[in-house]
C-alpha positions as CSV (number, residue, x, y, z in Angstrom):
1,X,0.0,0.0,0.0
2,X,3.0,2.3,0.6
3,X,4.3,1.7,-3.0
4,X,0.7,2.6,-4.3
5,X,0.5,5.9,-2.4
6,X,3.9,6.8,-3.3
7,X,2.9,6.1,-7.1
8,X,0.0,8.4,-6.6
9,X,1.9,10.8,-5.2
10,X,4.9,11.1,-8.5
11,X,1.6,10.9,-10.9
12,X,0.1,14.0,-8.8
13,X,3.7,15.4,-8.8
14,X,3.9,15.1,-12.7
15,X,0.5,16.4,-13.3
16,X,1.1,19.7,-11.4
17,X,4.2,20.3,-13.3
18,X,2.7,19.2,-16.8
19,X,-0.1,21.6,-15.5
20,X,2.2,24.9,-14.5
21,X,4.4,24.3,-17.7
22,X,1.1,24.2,-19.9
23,X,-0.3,27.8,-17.9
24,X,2.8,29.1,-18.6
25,X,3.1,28.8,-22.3
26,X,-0.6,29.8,-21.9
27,X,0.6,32.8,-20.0
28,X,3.3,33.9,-22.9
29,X,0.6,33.6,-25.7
30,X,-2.1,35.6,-24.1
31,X,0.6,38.3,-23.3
32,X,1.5,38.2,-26.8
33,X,-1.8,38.6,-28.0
34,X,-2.8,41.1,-25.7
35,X,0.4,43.3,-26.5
36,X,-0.7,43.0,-30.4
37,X,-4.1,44.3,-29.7
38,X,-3.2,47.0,-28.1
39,X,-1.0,48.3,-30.6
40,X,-3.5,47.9,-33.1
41,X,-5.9,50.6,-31.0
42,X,-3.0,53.1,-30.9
43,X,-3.3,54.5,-34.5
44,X,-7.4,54.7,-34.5
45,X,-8.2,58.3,-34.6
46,X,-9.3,60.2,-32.2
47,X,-12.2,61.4,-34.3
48,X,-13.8,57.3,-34.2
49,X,-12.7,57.0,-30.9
50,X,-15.4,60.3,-30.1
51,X,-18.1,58.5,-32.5
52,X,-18.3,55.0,-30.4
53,X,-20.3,55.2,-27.2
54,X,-19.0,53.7,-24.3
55,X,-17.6,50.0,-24.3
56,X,-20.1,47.3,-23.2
57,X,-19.1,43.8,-21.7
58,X,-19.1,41.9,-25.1
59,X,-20.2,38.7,-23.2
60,X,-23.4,40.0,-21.7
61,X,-25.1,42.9,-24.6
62,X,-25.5,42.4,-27.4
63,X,-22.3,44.4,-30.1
64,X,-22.1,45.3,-33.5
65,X,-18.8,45.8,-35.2
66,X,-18.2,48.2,-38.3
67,X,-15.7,46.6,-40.7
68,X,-14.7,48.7,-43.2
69,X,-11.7,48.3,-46.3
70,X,-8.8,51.0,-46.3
71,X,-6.1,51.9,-49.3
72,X,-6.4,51.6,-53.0
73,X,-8.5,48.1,-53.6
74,X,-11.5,49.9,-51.2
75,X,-14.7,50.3,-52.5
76,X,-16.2,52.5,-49.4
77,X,-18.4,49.5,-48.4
78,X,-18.3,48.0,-45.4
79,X,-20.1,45.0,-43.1
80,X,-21.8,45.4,-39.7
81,X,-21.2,42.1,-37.2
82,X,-23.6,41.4,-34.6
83,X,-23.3,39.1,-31.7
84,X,-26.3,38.0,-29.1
85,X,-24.8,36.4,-26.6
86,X,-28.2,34.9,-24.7
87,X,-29.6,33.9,-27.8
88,X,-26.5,32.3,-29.6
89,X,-26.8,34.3,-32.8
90,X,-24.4,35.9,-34.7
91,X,-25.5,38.1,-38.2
92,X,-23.6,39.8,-40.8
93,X,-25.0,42.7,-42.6
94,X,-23.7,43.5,-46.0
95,X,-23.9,47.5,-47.1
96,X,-23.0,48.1,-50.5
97,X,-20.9,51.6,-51.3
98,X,-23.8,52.7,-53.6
99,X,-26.8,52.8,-50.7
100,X,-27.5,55.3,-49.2
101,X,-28.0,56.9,-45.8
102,X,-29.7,60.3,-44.7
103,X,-29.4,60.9,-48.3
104,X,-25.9,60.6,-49.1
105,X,-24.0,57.7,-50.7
106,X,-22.2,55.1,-48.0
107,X,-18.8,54.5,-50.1
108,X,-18.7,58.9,-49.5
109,X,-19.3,59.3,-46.0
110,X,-16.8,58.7,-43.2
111,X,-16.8,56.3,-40.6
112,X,-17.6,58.8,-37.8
113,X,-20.4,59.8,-40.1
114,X,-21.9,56.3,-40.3
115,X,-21.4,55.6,-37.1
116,X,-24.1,58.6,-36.7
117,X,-26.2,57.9,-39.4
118,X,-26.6,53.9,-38.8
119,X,-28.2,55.0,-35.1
120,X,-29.7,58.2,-37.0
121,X,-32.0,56.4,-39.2
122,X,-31.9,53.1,-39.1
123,X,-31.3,51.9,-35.1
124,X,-28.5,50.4,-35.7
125,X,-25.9,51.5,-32.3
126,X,-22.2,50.8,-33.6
127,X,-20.1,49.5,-30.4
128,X,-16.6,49.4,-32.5
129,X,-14.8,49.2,-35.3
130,X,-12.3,47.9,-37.4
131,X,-10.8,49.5,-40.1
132,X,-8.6,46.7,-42.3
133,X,-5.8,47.7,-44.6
134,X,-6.7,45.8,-48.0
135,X,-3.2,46.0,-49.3
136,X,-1.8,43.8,-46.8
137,X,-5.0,41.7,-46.4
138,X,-2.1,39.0,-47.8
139,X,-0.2,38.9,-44.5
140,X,-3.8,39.3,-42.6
141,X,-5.6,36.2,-43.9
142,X,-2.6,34.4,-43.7
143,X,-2.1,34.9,-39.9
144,X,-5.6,33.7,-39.1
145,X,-5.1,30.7,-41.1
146,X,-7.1,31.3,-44.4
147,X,-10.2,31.9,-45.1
148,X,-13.6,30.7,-46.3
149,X,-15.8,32.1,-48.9
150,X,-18.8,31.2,-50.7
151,X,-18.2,32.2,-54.6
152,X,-21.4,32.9,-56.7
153,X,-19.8,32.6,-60.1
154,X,-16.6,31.6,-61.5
155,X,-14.0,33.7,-62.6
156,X,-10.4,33.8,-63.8
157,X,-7.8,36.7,-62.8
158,X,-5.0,37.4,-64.2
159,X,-1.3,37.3,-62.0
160,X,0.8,38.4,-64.3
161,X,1.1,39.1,-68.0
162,X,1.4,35.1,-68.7
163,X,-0.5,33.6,-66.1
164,X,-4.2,33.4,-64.5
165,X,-6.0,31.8,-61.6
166,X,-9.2,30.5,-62.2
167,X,-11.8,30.4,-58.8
168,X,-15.2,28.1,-59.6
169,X,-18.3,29.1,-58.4
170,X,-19.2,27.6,-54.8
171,X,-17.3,27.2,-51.7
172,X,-13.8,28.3,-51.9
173,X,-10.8,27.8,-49.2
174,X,-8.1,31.0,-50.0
175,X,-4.9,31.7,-48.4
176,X,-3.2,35.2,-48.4
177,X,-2.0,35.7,-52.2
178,X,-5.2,34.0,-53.2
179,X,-7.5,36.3,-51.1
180,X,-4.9,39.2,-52.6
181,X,-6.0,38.0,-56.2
182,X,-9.6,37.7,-55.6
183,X,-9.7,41.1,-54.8
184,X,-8.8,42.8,-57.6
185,X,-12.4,41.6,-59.7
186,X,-13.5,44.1,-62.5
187,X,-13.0,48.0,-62.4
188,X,-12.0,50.0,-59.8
189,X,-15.4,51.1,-58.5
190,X,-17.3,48.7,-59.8
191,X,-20.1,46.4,-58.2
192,X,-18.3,43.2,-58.7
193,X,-15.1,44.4,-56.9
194,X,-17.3,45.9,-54.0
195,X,-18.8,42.3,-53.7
196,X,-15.9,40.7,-54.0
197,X,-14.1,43.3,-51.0
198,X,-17.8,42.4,-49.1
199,X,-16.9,38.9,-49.0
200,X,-13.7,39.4,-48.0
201,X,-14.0,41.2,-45.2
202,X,-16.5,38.9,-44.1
203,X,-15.0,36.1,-44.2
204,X,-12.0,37.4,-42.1
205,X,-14.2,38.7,-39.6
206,X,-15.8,35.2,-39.2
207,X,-12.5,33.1,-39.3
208,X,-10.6,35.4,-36.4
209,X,-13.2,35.1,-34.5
210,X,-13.5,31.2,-34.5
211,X,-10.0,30.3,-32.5
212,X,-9.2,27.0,-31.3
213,X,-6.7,28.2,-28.6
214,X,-5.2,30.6,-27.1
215,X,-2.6,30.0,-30.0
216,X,-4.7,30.9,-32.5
217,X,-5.7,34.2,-30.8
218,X,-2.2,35.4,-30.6
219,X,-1.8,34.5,-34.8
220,X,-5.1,36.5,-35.2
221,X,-3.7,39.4,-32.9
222,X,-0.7,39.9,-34.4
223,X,-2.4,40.0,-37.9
224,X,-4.6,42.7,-36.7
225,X,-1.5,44.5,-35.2
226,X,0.1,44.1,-38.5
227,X,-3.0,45.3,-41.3
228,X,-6.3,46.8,-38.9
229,X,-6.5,49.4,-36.5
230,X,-9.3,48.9,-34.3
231,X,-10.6,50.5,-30.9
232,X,-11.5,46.3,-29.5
233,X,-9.4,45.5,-26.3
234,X,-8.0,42.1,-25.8
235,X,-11.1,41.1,-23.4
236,X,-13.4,42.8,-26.3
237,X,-11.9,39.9,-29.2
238,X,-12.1,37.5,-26.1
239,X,-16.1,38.1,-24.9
240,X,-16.7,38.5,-29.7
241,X,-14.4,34.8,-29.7
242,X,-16.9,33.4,-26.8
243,X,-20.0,34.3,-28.7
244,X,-19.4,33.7,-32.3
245,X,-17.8,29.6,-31.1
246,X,-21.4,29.6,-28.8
247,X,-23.6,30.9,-31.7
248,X,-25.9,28.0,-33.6
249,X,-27.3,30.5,-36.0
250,X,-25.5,32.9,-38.2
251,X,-28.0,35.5,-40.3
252,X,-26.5,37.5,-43.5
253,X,-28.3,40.2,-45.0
254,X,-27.2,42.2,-47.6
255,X,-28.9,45.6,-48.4
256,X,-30.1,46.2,-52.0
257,X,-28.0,48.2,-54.5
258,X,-28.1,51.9,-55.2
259,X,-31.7,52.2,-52.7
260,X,-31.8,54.7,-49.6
261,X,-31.9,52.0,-46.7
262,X,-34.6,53.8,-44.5
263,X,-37.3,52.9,-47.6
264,X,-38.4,49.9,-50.5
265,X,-37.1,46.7,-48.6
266,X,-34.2,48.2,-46.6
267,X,-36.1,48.6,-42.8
268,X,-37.0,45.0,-43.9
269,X,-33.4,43.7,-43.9
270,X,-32.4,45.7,-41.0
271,X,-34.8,44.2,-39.0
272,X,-33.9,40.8,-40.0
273,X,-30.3,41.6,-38.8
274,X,-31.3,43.4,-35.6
275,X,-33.5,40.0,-35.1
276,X,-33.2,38.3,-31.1
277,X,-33.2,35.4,-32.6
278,X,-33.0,33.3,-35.8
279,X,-36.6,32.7,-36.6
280,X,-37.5,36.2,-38.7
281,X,-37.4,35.6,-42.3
282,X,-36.9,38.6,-44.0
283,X,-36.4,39.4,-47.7
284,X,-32.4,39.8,-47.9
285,X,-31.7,37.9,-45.5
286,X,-30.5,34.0,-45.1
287,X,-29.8,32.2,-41.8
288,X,-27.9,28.8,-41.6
289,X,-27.5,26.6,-38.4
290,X,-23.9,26.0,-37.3
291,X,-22.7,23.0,-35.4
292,X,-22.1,23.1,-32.4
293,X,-17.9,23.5,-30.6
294,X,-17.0,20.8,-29.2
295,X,-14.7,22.1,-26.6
296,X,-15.9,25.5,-25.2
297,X,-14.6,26.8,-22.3
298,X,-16.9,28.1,-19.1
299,X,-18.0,31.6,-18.8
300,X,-16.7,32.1,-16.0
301,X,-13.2,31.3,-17.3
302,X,-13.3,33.6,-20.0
303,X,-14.9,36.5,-17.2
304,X,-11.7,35.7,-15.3
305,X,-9.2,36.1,-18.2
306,X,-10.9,39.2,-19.3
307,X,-10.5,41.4,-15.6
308,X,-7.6,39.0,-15.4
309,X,-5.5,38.7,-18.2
310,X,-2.2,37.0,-18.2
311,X,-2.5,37.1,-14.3
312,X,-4.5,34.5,-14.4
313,X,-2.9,32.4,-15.6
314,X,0.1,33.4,-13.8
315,X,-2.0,33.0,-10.6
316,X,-3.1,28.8,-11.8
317,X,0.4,28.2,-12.5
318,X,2.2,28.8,-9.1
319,X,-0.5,27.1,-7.5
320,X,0.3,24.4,-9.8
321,X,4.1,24.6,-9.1
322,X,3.6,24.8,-5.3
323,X,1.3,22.0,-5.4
324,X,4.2,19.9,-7.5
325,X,6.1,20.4,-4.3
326,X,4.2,20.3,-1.7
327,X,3.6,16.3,-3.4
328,X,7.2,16.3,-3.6
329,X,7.6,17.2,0.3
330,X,5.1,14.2,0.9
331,X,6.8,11.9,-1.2
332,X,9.9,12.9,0.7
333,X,8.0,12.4,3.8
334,X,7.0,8.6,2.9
335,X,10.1,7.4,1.6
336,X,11.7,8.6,5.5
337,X,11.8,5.9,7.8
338,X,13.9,6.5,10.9
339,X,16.6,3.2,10.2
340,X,16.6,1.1,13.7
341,X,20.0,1.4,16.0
342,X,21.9,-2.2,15.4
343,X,24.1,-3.6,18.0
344,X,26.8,-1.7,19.2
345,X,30.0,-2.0,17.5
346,X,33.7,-3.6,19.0
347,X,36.4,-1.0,18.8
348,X,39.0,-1.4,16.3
349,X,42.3,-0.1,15.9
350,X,42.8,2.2,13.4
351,X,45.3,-0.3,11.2
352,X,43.0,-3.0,11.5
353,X,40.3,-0.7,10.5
354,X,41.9,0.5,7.3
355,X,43.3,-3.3,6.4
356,X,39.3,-4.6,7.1
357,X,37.6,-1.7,5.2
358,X,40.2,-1.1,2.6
359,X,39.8,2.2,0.5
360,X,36.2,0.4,-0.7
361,X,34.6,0.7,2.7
362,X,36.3,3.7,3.4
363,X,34.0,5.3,0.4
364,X,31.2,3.4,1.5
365,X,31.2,4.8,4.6
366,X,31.7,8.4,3.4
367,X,28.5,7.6,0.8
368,X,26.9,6.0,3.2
369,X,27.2,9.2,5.7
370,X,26.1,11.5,2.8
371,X,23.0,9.7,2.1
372,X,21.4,9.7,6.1
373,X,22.4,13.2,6.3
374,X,20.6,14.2,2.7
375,X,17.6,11.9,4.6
376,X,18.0,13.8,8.2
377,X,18.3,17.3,5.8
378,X,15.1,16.6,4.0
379,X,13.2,15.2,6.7
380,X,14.2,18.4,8.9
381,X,12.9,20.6,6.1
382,X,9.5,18.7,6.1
383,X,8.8,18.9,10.0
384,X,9.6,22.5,9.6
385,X,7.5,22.8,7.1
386,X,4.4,20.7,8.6
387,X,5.3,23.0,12.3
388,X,5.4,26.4,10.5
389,X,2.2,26.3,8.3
390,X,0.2,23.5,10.3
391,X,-2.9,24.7,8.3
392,X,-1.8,23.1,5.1
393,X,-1.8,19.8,7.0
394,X,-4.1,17.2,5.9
395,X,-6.9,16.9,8.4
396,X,-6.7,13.1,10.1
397,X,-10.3,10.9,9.8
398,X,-11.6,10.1,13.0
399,X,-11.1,6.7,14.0
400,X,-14.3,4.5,14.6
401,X,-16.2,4.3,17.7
402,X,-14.9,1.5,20.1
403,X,-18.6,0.0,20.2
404,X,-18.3,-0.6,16.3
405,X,-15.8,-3.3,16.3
406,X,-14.6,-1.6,12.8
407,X,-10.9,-2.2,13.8
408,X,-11.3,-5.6,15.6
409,X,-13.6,-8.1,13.9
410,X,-12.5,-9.6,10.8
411,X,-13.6,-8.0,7.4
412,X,-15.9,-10.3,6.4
413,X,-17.6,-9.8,9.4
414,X,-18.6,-5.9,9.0
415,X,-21.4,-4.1,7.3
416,X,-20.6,-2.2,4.2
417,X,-20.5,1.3,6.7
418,X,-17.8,-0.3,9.0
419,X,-16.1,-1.4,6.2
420,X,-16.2,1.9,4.6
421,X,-15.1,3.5,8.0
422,X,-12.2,1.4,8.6
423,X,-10.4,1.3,5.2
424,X,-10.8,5.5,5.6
425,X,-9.1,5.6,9.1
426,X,-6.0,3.1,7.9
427,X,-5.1,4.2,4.9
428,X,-5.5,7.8,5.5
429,X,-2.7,9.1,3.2
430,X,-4.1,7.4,0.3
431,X,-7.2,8.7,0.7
432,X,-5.8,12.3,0.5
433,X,-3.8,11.7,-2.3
434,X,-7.0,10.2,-4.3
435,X,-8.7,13.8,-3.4
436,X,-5.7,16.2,-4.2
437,X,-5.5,13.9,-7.8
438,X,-8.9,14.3,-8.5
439,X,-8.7,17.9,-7.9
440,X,-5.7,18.0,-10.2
441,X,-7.3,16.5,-13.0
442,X,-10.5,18.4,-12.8
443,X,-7.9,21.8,-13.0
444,X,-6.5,20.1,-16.2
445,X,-9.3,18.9,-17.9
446,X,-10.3,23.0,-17.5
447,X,-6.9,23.6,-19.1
448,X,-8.1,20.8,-21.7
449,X,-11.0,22.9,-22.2
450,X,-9.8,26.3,-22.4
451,X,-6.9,25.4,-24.8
């Protein structure tokens, strides 16, 4: 039974410091990530900043996002992204450059303008923005890992003067240079580029937002560092992350070409993308069920990261390392065993001594010495360990009543309660080592989880 307990004791050992190396590396990426964001917020200008109302928890009300194209391949459209956290939906609206708002054409108004207009006129509130530089969107679509894009009809482009890439109609998979490519469809200005940017943009909002670890947010926040400026905060991409891998419907609308969208079938659309929930059918609008994540973490975990931040995980990984060795001062504690005093030994002279013993013994004795005081060090270390911080101590079962018989009749000869009661009061340290490696593995099947 000792070996057993000892055994439990190195596989607790191990899992606390497979657990603290694990939050560590958890640690770095987040702090990665985090720093990436936050350049990404420095450039915004301060006239957006002034246009956005105050920041919301993005896990508990519901957000909309204004993504919008910057540099030469922009068309001056953009797309609106909507979460719901309570009702698992997530909806994409698409706004062509040639609507038009309080009169004036979209693709000709500025963001802080829009941002004005959208509440204006149509209801929509704006909570942040995103503003993505298309002439890098190469390096962006290649950080978070490609994208995904449903193509309507198939077209050829050219790369260079001697060669063409063709892209068929239906669902496409593009990496950077291909994304890069697939922007540059028909004239500049023209409706089939604007779709084309519209897509785009849409799809890179919905693959950075669907990470499958902490990993994959740091990838996705250093492409955003790298080609968007945004006013989101690392808990803001965080609580957006949460509720676009918990949504089971996503709604995308698109708003009709070159029609003001406060008349016709515009209010129609809008409502179907300011919808609670997935069950309005409106004209413009298509909804499609999602599966569901597999592995989701709590909550509550990702409320903790978010006031948190890399503390956390700082914080989970010393109590990981301090659990490693507080097993290792138990395992240190069972392997002592105070060796009993033999029979006194017959003086020998010093000459007979060193003939007996020989230089062997004489190392044998000086390894020997080594080891019991290594064994009297360590054991000192735990009793002044146990004496200074009792508390830590495991509490001791108390032993069965006298009137029970538990620890006198035979086994077979108890109920399944004295049985019960006596196996807890003699083997006590096995008992606590069962708890602490549950405990353990519940804290790393969270890591499990949350990775």
């Amino acid at each position: 039974m000792r070996r057993l307990g000892q055994a439990l004791v190195l596989l607790v050992m191990a899992i606390c410091a497979a657990g603290a190396t694990g939050f560590v590396v958890l640690a770095v990426q987040y702090d990665r990530f985090s720093t990436d964001i936050h350049r990404s917020e420095a450039p915004l200008p301060a006239t957006i900043r002034a246009a956005l109302p105050p920041s919301k928890g993005t896990l508990d009300q519901p957000q909309v996002t204004l993504v919008r194209g910057s540099g030469d391949l922009a068309s001056g459209g953009l797309v609106l992204f909507r979460t719901v956290p309570d009702n698992g939906i997530a909806a994409f609206l698409s706004v062509p450059p040639s609507a038009t708002l309080a009169g004036a054409r979209v693709g000709r108004q500025s963001i802080p303008q829009l941002v004005h207009v959208l509440k204006a006129r149509v209801g929509i509130q704006v909570s942040h923005v995103a503003v993505i530089n298309l002439g890098n969107v190469s390096r962006l679509v290649d950080g978070i890992g490609g994208i995904q894009l449903r193509n309507p009809s198939e077209v050829e482009l050219p790369v260079s003067p001697s060669r063409t890439w063709r892209f068929p109609a239906g669902t496409l998979r593009l990496n950077g240079p291909h994304a890069a490519v697939y922007l540059r469809q028909g004239a500049p200005g023209s409706v089939q580029r604007d779709l084309a940017e519209r897509r785009v943009l849409r799809a890179i909002v919905g693959h950075a937002l669907e990470p499958t670890g902490v990993g994959d947010l740091q990838a996705t926040g250093t492409a955003i560092a790298h080609s968007a400026v945004t006013d989101l905060t690392d808990a803001d991409v965080l609580g957006l992350a949460w509720d676009r891998l918990q949504s089971r419907h996503v709604v995308q609308c698109t708003l009709p070409e070159n029609t003001a969208a406060e008349s016709g079938t515009g209010p129609g659309v809008v409502a179907g993308f300011l919808a609670p929930d997935a069950s309005a059918h409106a004209a413009g609008c298509r909804g499609t069920a999602v599966a569901a994540t597999p592995y989701l973490p709590p909550k509550a975990v990702i409320v903790i990261v978010q006031h948190y931040g890399t503390r956390a995980f700082v914080v989970v990984a010393a109590a990981a390392v301090l659990m490693a060795l507080a097993m290792a001062a138990l395992f240190v504690r069972m392997r002592v065993r105070a060796a009993p005093a033999g029979p006194p030994r017959r003086p020998m002279a010093r000459r007979a001594g060193g003939r007996v013993a020989g230089a062997a013994g004489a190392g044998m004795r000086r390894s020997e010495a080594l080891t019991t005081r290594a064994v009297r060090a360590g054991g000192g270390i735990v009793e002044w360990g146990r004496s200074t911080v009792p508390r830590i101590s495991m509490p001791r079962v108390r032993p069965p009543g006298r009137d029970s018989g538990a620890l006198i009749l035979p086994v077979g000869a108890l109920g399944f309660r004295a049985r019960v009661r006596r196996f807890a009061y003699t083997h006590q340290d096995a008992l606590w080592v069962g708890v602490v490696a549950a405990a353990v593995a519940t804290m790393l099947v969270i890591v499990l989880i949350a990775t």
